[in-house]
SERO-4910 file (N, C-alpha, C, O; in steps of 0.05 Angstrom, whole numbers):
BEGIN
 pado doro    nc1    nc2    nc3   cac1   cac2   cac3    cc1    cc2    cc3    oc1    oc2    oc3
  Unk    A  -1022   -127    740  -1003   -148    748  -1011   -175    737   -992   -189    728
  Unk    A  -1039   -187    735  -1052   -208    727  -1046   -212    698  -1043   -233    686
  Unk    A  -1044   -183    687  -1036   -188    651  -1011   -196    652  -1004   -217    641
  Unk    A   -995   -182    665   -965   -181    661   -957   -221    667   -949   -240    654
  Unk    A   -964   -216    684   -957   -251    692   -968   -275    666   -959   -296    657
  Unk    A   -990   -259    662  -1006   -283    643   -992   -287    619   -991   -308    607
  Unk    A   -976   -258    609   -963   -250    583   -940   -266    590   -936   -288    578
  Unk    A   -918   -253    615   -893   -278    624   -896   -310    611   -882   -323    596
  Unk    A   -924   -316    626   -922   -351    617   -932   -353    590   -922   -371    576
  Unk    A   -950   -338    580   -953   -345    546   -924   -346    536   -917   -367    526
  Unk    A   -908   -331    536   -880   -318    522   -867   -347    529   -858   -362    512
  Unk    A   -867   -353    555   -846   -377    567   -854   -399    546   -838   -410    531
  Unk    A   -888   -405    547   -906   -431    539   -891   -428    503   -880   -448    497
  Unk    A   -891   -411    487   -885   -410    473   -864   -409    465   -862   -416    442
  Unk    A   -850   -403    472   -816   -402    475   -807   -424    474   -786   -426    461
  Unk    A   -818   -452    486   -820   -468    487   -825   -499    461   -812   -520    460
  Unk    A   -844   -490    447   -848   -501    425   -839   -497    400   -849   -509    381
  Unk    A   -821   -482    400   -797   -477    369   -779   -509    374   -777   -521    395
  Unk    A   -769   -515    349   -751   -531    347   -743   -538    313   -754   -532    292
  Unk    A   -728   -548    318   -713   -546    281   -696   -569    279   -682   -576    298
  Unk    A   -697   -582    254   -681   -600    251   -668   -593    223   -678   -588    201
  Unk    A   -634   -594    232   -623   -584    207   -612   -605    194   -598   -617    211
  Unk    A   -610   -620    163   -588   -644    153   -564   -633    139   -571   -616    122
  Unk    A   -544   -637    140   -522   -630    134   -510   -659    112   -506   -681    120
  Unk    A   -506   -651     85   -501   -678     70   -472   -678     78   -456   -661     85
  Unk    A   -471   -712     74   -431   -714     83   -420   -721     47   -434   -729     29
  Unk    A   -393   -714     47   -387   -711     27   -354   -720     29   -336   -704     35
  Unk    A   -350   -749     21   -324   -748     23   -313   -781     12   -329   -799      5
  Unk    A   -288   -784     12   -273   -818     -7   -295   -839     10   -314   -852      2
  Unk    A   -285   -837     37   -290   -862     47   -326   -855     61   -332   -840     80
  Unk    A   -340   -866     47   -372   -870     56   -380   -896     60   -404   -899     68
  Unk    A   -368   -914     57   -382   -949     62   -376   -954     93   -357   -942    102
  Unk    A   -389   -966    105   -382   -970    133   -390  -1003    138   -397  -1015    118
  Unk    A   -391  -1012    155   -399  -1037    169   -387  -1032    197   -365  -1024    205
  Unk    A   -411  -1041    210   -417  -1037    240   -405  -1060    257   -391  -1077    247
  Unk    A   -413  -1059    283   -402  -1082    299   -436  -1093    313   -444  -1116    317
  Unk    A   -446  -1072    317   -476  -1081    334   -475  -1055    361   -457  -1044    373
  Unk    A   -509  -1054    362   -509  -1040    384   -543  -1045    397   -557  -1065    396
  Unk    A   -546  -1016    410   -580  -1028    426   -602  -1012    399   -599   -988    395
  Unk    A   -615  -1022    388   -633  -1013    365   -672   -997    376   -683  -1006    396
  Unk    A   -679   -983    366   -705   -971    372   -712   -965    344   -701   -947    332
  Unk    A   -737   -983    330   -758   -974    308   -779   -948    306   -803   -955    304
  Unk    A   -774   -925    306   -787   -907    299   -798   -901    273   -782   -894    256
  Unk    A   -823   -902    267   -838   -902    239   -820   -911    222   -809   -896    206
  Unk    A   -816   -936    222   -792   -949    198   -771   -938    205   -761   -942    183
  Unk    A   -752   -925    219   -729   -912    220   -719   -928    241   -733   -936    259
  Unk    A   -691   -934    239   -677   -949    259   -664   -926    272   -659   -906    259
  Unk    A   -659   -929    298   -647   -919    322   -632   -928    333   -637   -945    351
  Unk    A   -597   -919    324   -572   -932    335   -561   -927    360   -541   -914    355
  Unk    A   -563   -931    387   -545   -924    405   -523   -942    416   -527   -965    408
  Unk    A   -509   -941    426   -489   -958    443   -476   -968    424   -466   -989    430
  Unk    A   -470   -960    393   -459   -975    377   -464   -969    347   -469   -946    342
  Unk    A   -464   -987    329   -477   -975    295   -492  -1016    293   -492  -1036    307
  Unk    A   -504  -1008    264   -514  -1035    258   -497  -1046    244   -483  -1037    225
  Unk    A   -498  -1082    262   -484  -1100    255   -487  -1106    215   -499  -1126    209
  Unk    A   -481  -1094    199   -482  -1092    181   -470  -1069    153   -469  -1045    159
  Unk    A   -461  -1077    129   -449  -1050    118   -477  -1028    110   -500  -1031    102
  Unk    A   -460  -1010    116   -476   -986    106   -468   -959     99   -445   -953    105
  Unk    A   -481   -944     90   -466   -914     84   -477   -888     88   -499   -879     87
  Unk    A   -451   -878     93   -467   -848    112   -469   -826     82   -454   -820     63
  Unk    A   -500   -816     94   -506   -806     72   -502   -769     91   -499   -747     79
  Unk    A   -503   -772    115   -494   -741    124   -503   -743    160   -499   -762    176
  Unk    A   -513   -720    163   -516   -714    193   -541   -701    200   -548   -685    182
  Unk    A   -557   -702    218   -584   -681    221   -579   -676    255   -572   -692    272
  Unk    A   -585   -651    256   -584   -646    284   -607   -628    292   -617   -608    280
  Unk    A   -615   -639    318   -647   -625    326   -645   -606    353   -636   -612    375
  Unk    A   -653   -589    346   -654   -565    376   -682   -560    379   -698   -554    362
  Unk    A   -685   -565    407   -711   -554    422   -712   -551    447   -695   -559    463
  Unk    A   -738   -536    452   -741   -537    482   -749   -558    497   -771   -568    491
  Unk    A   -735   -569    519   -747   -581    530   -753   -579    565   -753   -596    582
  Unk    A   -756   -552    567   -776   -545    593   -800   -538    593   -808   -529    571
  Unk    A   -821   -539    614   -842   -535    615   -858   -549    604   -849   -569    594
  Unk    A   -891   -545    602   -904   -565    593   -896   -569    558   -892   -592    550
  Unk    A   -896   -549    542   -892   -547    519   -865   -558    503   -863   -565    480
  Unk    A   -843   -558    526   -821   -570    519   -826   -600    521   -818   -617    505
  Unk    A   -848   -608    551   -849   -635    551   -864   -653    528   -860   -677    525
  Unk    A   -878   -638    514   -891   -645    492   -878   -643    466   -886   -657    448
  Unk    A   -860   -627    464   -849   -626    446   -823   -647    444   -815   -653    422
  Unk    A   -810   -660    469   -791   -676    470   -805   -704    465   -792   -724    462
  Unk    A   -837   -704    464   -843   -727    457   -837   -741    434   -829   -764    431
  Unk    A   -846   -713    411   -844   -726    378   -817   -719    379   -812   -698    366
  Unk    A   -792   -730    392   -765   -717    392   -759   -739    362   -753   -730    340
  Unk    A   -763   -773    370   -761   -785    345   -771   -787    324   -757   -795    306
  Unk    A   -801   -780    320   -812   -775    301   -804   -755    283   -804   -762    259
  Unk    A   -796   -725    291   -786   -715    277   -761   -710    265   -757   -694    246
  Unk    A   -742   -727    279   -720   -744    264   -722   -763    245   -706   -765    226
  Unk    A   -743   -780    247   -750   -794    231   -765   -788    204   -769   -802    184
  Unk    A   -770   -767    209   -791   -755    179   -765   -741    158   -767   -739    134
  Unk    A   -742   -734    175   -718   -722    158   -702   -748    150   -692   -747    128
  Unk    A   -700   -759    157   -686   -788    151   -703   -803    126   -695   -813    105
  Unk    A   -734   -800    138   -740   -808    106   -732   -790     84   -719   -798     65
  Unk    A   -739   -766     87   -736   -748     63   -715   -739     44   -717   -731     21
  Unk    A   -686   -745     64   -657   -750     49   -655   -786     39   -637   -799     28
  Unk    A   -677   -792     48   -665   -824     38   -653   -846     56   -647   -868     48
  Unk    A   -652   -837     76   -634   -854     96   -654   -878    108   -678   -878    106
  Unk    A   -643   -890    115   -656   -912    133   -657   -911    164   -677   -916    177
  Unk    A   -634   -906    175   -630   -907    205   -617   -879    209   -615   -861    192
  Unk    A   -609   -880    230   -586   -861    242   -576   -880    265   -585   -902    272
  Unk    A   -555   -865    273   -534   -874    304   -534   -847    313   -529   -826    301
  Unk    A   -541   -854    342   -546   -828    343   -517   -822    372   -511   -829    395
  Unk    A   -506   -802    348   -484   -788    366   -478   -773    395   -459   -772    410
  Unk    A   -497   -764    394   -502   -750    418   -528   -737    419   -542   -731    399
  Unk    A   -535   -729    459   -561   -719    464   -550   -712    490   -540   -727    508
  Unk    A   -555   -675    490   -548   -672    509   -566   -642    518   -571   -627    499
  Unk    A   -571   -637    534   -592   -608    547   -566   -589    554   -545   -595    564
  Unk    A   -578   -564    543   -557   -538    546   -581   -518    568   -603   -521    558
  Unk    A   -581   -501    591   -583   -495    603   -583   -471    594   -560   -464    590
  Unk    A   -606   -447    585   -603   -425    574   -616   -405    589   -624   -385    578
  Unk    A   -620   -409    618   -630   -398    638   -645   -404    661   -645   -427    670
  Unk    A   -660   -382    673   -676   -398    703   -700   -377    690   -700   -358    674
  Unk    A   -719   -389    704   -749   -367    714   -755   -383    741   -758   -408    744
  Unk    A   -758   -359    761   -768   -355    774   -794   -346    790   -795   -322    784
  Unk    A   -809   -348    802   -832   -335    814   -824   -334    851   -810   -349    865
  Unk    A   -841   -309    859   -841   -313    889   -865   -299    901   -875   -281    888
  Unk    A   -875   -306    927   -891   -304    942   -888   -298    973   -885   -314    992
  Unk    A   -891   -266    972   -877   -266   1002   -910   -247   1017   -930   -239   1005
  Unk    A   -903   -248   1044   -933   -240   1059   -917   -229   1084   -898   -240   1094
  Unk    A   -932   -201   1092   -923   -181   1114   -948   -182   1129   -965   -167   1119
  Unk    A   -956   -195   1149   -982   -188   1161   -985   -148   1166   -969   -128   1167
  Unk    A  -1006   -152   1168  -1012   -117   1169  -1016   -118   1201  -1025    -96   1206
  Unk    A  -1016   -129   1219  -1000   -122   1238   -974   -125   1255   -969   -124   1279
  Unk    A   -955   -129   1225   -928   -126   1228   -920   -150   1227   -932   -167   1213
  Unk    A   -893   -157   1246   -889   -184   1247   -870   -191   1223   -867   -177   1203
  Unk    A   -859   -213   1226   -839   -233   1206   -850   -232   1178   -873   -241   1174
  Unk    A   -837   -223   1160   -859   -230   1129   -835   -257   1121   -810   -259   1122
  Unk    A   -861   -279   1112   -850   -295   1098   -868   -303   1076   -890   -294   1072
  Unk    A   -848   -331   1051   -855   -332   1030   -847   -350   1015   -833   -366   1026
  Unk    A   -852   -354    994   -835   -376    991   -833   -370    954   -847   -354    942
  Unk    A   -806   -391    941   -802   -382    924   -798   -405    902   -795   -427    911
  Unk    A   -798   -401    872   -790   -427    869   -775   -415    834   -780   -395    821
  Unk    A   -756   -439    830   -735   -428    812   -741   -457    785   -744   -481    791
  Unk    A   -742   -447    762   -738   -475    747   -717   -466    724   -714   -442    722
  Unk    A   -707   -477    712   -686   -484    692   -692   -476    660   -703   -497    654
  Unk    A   -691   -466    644   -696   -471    616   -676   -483    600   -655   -472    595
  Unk    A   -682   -507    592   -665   -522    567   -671   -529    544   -693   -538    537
  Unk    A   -651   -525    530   -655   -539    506   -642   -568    507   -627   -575    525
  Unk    A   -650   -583    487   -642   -609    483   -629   -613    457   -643   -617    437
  Unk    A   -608   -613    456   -597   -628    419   -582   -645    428   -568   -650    447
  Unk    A   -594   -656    393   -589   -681    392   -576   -692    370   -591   -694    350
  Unk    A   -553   -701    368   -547   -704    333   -537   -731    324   -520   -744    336
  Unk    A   -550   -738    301   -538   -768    292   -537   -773    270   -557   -764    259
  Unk    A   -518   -787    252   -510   -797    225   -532   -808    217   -545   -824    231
  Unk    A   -538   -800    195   -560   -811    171   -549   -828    150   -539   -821    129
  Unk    A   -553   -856    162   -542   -873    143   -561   -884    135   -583   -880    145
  Unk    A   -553   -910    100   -570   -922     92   -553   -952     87   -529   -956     82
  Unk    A   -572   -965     90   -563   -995     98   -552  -1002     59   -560   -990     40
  Unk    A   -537  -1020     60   -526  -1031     31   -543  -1059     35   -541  -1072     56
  Unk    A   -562  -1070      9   -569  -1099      5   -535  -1112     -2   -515  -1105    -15
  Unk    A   -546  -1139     19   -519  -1156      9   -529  -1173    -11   -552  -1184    -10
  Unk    A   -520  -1175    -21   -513  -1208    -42   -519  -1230    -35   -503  -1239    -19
  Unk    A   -539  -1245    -40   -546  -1260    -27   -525  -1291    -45   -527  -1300    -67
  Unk    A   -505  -1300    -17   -487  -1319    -35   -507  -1344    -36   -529  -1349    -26
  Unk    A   -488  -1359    -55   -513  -1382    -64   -506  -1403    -55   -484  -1413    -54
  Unk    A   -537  -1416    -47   -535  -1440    -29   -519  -1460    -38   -518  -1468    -61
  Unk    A   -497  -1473      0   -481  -1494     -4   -510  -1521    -16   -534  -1522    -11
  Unk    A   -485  -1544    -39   -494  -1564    -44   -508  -1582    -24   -497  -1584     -2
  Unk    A   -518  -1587    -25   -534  -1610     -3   -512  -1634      0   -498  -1644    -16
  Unk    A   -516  -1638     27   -492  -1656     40   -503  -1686     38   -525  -1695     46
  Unk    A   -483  -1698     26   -492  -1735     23   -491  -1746     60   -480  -1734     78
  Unk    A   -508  -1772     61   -487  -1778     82   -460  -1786     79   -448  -1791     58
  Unk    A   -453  -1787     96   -410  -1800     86   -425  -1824    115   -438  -1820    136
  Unk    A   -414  -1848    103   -408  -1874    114   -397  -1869    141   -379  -1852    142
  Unk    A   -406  -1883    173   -389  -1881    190   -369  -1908    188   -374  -1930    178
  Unk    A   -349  -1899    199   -323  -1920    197   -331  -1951    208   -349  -1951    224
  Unk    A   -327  -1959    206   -328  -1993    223   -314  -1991    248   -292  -1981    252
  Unk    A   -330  -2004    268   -310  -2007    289   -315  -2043    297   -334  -2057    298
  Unk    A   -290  -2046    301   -277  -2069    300   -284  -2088    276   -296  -2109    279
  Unk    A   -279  -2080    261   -283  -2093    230   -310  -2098    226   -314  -2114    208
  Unk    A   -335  -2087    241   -357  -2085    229   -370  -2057    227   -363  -2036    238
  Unk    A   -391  -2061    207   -400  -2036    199   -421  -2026    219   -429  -2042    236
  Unk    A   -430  -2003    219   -437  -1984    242   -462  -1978    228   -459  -1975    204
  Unk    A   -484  -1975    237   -512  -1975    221   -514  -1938    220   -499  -1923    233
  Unk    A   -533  -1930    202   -527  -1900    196   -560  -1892    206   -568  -1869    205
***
């Protein structure tokens, strides 16, 4: 019984630590964009778009989307490097940031355990039991890269201009 259980949670513990990040290139007329602004997060050089895109033009170079577990201890560790390993695919197609479209946990079962007790001289058996959840987490967001602007060229330097006279005399500057 001690193996069987021990084998259960290895299988679970491990079940746990798969995850994959797939990029999908985008391919189409309109790729230039300019943003309005949103809330920003710096991950190893990688910008992190939510609530919005960056106040700035830029162009979508495609999409990456990440599946993993995130139950148990192994899931909780693994949802740690959730940005890091978004960010290592973002470098590698070239991108700069993402916006990130969505993040949402899919529910792909329960495990359970229970513990129940019959005194051996009879009597009420009780026990108790406990249920947890298995999820995954994906997450998917546009892999864009920022466009350099132009830097326009500086206005002329402003003279002073004379203030007017008031009441026919001049006004010191």
């Amino acid at each position: 019984m001690l193996r069987v259980c021990i084998a259960a949670m290895l299988l679970f513990a491990f079940s746990g630590a798969a995850h994959s990040q797939e990029f999908e290139q985008w391919e189409g007329k309109q790729q230039v964009y300019e943003g309005e602004g949103g809330t920003r997060k710096t991950v190893d050089g990688v910008d992190f778009w939510s609530n919005g895109s960056p106040p700035r033009r830029f162009i979508l170079i495609g999409y990456v989307t990440d599946r993993r577990h995130k139950s148990g201890l192994w899931g909780t560790i693994r949802m740690s490097s959730l940005f890091e390993d978004i960010a290592e695919v973002v470098k590698r197609v070239g991108g700069d940031a993402v916006i990130v479209l969505s993040a949402e946990a899919e529910t792909t079962g329960a495990v359970g355990t229970g513990n129940f007790f019959t005194p051996p001289s009879g009597g009420n058996t009780w026990g108790s039991t406990t249920t947890a959840l298995v999820q995954k987490q994906i997450t998917r967001g546009a892999v864009i890269k920022y466009l350099v602007e132009e830097a326009l060229p500086a206005p002329p330097p402003l003279e002073p201009t004379p203030l007017p006279p008031v009441n026919g005399k001049p006004v010191p500057n």
